[in-house]
C-alpha positions as CSV (number, residue, x, y, z in Angstrom):
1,X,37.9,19.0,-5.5
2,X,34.9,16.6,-6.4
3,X,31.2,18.8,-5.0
4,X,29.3,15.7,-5.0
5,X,29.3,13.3,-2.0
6,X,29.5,10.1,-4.6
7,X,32.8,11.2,-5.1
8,X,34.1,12.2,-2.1
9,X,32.3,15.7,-1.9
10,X,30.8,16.7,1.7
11,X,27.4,15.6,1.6
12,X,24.6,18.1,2.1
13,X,23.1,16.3,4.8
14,X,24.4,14.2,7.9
15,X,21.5,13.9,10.1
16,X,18.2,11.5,9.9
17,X,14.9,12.6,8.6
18,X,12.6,12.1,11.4
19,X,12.2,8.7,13.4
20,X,9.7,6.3,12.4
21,X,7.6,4.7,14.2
22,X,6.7,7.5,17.0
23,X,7.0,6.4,20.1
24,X,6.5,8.5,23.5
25,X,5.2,8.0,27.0
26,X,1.8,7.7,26.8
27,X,2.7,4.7,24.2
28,X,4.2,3.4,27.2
29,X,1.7,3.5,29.5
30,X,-1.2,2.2,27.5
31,X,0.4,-0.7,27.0
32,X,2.0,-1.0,30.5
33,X,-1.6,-0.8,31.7
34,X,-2.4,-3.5,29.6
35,X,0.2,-5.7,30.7
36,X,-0.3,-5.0,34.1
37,X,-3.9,-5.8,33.8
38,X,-3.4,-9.5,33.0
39,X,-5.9,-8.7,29.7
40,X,-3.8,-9.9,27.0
41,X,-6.2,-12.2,25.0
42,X,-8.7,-10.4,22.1
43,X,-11.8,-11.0,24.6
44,X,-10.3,-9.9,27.9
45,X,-9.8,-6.8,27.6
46,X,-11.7,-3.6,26.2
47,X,-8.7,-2.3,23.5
48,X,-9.5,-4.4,20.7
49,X,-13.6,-3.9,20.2
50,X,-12.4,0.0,21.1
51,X,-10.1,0.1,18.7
52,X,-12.3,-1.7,15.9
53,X,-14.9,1.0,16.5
54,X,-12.5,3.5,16.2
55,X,-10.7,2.5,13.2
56,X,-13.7,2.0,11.6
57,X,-15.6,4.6,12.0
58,X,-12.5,6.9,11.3
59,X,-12.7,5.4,7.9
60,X,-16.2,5.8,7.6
61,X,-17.4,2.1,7.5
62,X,-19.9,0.2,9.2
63,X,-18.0,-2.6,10.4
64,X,-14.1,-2.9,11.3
65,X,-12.6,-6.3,12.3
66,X,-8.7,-5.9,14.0
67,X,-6.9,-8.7,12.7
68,X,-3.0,-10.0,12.8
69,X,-1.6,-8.4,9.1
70,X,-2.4,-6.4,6.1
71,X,-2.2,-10.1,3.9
72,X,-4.6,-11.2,6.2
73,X,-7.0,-8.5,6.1
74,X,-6.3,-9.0,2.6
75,X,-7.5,-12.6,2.2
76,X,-10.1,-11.8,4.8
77,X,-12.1,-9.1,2.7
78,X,-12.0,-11.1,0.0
79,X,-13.6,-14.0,1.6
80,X,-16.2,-11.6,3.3
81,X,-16.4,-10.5,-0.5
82,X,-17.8,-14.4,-1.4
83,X,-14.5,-14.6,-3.2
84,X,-13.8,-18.5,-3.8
85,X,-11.3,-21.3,-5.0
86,X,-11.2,-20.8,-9.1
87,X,-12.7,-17.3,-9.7
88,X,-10.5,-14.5,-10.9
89,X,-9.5,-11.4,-9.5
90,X,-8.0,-8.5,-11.1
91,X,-4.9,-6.8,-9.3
92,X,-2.6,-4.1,-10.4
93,X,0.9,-5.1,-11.5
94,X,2.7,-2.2,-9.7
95,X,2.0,-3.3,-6.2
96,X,3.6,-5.1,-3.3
97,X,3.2,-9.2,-3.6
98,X,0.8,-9.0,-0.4
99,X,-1.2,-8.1,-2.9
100,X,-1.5,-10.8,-5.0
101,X,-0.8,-13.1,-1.9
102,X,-4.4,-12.3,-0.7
103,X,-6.2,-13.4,-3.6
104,X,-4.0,-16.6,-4.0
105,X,-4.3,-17.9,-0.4
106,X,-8.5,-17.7,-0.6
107,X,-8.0,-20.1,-3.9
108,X,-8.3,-17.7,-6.4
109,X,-6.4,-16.8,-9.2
110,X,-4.6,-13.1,-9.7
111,X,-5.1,-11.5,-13.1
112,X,-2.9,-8.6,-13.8
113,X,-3.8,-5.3,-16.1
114,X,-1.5,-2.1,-15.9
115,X,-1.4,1.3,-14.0
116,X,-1.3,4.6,-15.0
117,X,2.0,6.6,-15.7
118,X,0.9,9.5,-13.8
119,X,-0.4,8.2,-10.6
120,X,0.8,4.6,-10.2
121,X,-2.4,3.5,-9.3
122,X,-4.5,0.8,-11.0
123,X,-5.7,1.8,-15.2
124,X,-9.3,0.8,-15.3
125,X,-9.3,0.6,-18.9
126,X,-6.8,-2.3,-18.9
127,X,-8.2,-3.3,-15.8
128,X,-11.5,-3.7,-18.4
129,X,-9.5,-5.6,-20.8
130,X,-8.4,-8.2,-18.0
131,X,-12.0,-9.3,-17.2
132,X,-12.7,-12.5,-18.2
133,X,-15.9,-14.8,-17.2
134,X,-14.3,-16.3,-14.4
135,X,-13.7,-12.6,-13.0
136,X,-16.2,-11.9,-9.6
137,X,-14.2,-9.0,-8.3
138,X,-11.4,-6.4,-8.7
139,X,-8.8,-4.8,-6.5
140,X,-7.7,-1.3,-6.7
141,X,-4.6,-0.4,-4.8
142,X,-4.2,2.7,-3.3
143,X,-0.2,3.1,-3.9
144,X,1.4,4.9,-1.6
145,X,-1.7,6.5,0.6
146,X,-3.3,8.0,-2.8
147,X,-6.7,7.1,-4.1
148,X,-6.8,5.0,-6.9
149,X,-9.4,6.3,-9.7
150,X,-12.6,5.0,-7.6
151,X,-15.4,6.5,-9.9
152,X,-14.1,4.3,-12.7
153,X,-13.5,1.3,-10.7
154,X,-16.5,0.9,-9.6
155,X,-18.3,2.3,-13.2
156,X,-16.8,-0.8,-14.1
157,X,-17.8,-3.1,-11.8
158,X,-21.2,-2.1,-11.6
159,X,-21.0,-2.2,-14.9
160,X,-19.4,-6.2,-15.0
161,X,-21.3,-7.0,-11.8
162,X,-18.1,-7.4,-10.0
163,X,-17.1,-7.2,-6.3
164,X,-14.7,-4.1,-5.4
165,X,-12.3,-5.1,-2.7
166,X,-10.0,-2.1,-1.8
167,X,-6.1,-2.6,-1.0
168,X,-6.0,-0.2,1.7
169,X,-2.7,-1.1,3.2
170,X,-1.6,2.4,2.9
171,X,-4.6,4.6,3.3
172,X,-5.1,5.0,7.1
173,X,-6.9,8.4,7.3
174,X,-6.7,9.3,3.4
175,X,-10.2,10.1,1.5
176,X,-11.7,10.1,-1.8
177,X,-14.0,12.7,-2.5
178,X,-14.3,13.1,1.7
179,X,-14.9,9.0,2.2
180,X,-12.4,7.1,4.0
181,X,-10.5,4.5,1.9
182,X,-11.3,1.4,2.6
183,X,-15.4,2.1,2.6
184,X,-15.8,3.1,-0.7
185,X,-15.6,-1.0,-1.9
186,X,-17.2,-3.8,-0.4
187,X,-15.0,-4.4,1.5
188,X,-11.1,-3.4,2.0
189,X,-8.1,-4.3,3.9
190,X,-5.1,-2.5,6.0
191,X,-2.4,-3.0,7.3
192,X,-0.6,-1.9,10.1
193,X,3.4,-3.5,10.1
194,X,6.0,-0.8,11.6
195,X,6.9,0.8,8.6
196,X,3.4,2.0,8.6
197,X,1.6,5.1,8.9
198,X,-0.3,3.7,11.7
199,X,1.5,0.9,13.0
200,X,2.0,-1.8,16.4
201,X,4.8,-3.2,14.4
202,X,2.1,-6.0,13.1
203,X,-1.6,-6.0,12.7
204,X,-4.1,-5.8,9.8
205,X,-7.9,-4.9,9.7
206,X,-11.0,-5.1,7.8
207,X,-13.5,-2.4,6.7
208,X,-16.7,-3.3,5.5
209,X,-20.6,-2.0,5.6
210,X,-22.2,-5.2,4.7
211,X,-23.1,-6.8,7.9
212,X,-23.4,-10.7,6.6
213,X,-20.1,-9.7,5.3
214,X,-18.5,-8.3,8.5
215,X,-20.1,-11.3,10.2
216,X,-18.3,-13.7,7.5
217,X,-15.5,-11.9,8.3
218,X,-15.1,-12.5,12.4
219,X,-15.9,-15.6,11.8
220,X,-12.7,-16.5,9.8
221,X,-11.2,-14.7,12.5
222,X,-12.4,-16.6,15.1
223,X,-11.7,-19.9,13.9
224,X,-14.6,-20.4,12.3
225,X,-18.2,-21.2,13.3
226,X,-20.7,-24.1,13.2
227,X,-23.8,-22.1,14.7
228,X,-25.3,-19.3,12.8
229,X,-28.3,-19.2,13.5
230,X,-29.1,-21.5,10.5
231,X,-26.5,-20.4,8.0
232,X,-23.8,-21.7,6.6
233,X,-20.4,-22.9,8.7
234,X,-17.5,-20.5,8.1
235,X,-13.9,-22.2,8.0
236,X,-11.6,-19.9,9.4
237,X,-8.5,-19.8,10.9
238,X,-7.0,-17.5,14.1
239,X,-6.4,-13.7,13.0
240,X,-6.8,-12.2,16.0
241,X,-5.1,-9.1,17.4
242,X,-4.3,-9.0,20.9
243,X,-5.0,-6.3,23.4
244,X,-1.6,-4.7,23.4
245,X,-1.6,-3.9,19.7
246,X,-4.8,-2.6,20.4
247,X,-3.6,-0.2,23.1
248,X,-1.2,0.9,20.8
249,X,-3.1,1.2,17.8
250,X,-5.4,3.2,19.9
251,X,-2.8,5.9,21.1
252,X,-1.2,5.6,17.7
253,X,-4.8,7.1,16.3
254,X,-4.8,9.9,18.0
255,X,-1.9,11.4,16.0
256,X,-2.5,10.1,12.6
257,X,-5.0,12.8,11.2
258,X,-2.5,15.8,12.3
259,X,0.3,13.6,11.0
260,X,-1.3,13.2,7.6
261,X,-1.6,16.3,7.5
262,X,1.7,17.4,8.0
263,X,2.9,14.5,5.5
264,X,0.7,15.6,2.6
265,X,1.5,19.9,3.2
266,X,5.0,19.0,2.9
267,X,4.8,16.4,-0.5
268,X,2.6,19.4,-2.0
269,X,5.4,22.0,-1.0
270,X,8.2,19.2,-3.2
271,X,5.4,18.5,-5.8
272,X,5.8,22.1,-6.7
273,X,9.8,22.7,-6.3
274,X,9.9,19.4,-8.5
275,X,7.7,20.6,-11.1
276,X,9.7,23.7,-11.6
277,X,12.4,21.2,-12.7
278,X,13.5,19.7,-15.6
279,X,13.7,16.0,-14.9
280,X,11.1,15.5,-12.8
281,X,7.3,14.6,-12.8
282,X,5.3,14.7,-9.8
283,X,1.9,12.6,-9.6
284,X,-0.5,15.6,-10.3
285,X,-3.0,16.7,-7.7
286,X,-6.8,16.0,-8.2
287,X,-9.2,16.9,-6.5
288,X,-10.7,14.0,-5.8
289,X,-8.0,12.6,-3.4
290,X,-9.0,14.7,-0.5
291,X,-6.6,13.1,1.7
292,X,-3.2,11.6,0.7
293,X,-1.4,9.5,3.8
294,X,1.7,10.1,2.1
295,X,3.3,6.5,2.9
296,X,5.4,6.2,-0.3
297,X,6.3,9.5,-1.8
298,X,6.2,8.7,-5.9
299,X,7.2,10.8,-8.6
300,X,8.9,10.1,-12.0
301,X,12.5,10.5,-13.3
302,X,13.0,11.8,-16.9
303,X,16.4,10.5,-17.9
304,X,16.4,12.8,-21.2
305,X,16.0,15.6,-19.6
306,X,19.0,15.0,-17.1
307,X,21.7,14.9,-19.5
308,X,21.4,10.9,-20.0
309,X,22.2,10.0,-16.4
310,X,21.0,6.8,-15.4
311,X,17.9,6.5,-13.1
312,X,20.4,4.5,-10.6
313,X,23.1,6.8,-10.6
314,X,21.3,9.5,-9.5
315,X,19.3,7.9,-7.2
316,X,23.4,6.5,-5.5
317,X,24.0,10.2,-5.6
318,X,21.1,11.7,-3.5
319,X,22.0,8.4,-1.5
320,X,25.3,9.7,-0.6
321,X,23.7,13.4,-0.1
322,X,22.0,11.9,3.2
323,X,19.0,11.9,0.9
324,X,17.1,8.2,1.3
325,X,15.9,8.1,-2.0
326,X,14.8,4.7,-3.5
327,X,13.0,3.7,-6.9
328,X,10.4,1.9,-5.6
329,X,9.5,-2.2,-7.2
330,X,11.9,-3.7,-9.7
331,X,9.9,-5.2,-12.1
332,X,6.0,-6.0,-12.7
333,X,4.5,-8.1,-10.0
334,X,4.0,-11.2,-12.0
335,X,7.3,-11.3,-13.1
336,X,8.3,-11.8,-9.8
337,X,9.4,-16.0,-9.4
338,X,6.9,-16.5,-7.3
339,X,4.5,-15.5,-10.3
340,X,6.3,-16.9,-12.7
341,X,7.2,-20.2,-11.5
342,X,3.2,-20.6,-10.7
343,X,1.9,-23.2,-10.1
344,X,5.0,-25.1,-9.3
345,X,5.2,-22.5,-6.2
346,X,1.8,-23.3,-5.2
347,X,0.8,-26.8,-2.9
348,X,-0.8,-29.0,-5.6
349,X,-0.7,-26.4,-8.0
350,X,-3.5,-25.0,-6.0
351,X,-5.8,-23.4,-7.6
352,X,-4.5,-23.4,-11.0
353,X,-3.9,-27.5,-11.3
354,X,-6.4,-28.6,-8.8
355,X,-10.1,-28.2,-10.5
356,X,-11.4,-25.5,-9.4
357,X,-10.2,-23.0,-11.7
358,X,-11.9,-23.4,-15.1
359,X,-9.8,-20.3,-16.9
360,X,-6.1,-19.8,-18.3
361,X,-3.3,-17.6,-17.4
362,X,-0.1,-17.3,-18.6
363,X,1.9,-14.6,-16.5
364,X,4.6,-14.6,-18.8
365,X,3.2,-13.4,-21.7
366,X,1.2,-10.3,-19.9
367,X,1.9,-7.1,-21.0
368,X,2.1,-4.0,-19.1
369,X,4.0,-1.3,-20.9
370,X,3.9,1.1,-17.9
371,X,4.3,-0.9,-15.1
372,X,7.6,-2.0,-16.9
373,X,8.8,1.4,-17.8
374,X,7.6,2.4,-14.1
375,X,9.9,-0.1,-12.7
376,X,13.1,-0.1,-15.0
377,X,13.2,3.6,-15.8
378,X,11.2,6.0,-14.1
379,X,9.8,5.3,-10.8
380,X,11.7,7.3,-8.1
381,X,10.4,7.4,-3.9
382,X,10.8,8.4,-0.9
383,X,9.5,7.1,2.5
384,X,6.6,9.0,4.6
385,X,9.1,10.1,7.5
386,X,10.9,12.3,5.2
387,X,7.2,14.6,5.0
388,X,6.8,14.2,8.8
389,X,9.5,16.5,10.3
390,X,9.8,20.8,9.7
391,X,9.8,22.3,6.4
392,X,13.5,22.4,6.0
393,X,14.0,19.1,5.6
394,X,11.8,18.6,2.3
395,X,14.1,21.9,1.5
396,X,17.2,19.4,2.0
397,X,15.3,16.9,-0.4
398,X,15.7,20.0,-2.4
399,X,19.0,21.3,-2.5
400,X,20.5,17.8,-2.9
401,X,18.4,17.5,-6.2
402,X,19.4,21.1,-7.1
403,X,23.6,20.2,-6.3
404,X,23.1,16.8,-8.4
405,X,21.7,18.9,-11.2
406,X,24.1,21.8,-10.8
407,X,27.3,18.9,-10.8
408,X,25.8,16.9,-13.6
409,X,29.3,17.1,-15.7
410,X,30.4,15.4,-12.3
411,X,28.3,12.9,-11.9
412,X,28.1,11.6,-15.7
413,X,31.7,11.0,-15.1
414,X,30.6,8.7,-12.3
415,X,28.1,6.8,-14.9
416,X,30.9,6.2,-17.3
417,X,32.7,4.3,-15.0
């Protein structure tokens, strides 16, 4: 009789990990008092200035600005940044396209470099190699709630005289070296869609200390301005959040730190069964990342040390364990068509056929040898609401790795078939 639920074995677990998003009474009635109150628009009420406060000053910066999406609060910082049609910005290739959709929709043009194998996050010395003359600013992303290597990001642009613009989509409440991401930069971006860590089901925000910036910056919320005391008109568009995300986003703050917390004790707790494995690599902990959100659980899958298995047949066996394992992006962001077809995908070819851009890309022929091997062979996660429930359910995580391991005779005859 088959012991592996991929072939008809009892799985090890029948139950869901814990629900995500969090929802409970006094989410409720925040927003019921909001409703009731008739004070729905950004202005009308007191939630969203509260909440920009808040968030902001949870994160350590100066200024916060609640907006309608992460890709907005994207393209927002870097227009606070002074970010325009034709310069270049250099992204990570392991990242989501919201990413690289920032930088495109302020006019400017995505350069990629690679990440390192151990942590995922952005490689500053082929970040270094990416830098051209038409490069004003660089974008670390901090993949999966974990600070990206900041002291040599910003070496290197202080070093280049470059703008650092934090992805801070899924850092709410994580730190490097005690400073909240998103304040480290100039400026930095998050979002807050309902798979987040703090979430209203949509909404962004911006985090910046520079206060012509932050003033740039409600500006292209607001529609833009034509009186500014003198300076210079700011086209914008409307961003705005409303005062029932607020309300939630407010409630929703008061759990986050304890539910970090939780999150990142339990992906410590696996780090260390993991390592203890053959097969396995967990990102190792520094001790600058003094807060990890958790969002995307990341670790690496060694298929020579599994007996050959394939990457996706193991990952289809946890699967059927009740285990929702995944192996995070498929391929290297600019392979992606919308990347690669560029700048046929673009309106006009904007901004790579319309002028402004005075550089050259070619997406196809970039080169990221660990992004690639990230995506095709190694790259193996799981979401943040597996860490947020007791201890025994990381210890299901376990055993099902432990019974795929034990039953690997079994399940090679699955990747023979």
């Amino acid at each position: 009789m088959p012991a592996l639920a991929i072939n008809g074995g009892d799985p090890l677990r029948d139950r869901e990990f814990h629900r995500w998003p969090v929802g409970d009474p006094t989410d409720v009635e925040v927003v019921r008092e909001t409703i009731l109150s008739g004070k729905w628009f950004a202005t009308t009420g007191p939630n969203v200035e509260e909440f920009e406060q808040a968030f902001a000053a949870h994160q350590g910066a100066r200024h916060g600005i609640a907006v309608n999406g992460g890709t907005t609060a994207l393209q927002v910082a870097l227009r606070a940044a002074g970010i325009i049609p034709g310069d270049e910005v250099v992204i990570p290739s392991y990242t989501f396209v919201a990413t690289a959709l920032g930088v495109l929709n302020v006019g400017a043009v995505p350069v990629f470099c690679d990440v390192e194998v151990e942590t995922f996050n952005m490689d500053v010395a082929s970040a270094e190699r990416a830098i051209t003359e038409h490069t004003t600013a660089i974008m670390p992303v901090h993949w999966g709630g974990r600070a990206a290597d900041m002291e040599g990001v910003l070496r290197l642009a202080e070093n280049r005289g470059l703008k650092v613009v934090e992805d801070s989509c899924h850092g709410w409440g994580a730190s490097w070296r005690g400073r909240g991401l998103g304040s480290i930069g100039f400026s930095g971006g998050f979002s807050f869609q309902a798979s987040k860590n703090l979430t209203a089901g949509e909404g962004g925000f911006v985090t910046t200390s520079n206060d012509e910036a932050a003033e740039v910056a409600r500006h292209m919320m607001w529609a833009g301005a034509g009186d500014r005391e003198g300076k210079t008109s700011v086209l914008g568009s409307n961003y705005r959040m409303s005062q029932i995300s607020a309300a939630l986003l407010l409630n929703q703050l008061k759990r986050l730190d304890e539910q970090n917390r939780v999150r990142m004790s339990n992906s410590i707790y696996l780090s260390d069964a993991l390592d203890e494995m053959d097969g396995f690599r967990s990102v190792p902990r520094h001790p600058d990342v003094t807060v990890d959100s958790v969002y995307q659980y990341v670790f690496r899958y060694k298929r020579d040390e599994f007996e050959g298995v394939p990457r996706e047949t193991f990952v289809e066996a946890m699967n059927a364990e009740g285990i929702p394992l995944g192996m995070g992006y498929a391929r290297p962001l600019q392979d992606y068509p919308l990347m690669a077809d560029i700048p046929d995908s673009m309106p006009g070819g904007h901004p790579f056929a319309s002028g402004c851009y005075k550089g050259s890309v070619e997406y196809s022929t970039i080169e990221t040898p660990v992004t690639e091997r990230l995506c095709k062979e190694e790259s193996l996660t799981l979401p943040s609401n597996v860490f947020l429930g007791p201890r025994s359910d990381v210890d299901d995580v376990i055993s099902a790795v432990d019974k795929v391991r034990s039953n690997v005779a079994e399940l090679l005859e699955v990747a023979a078939v």
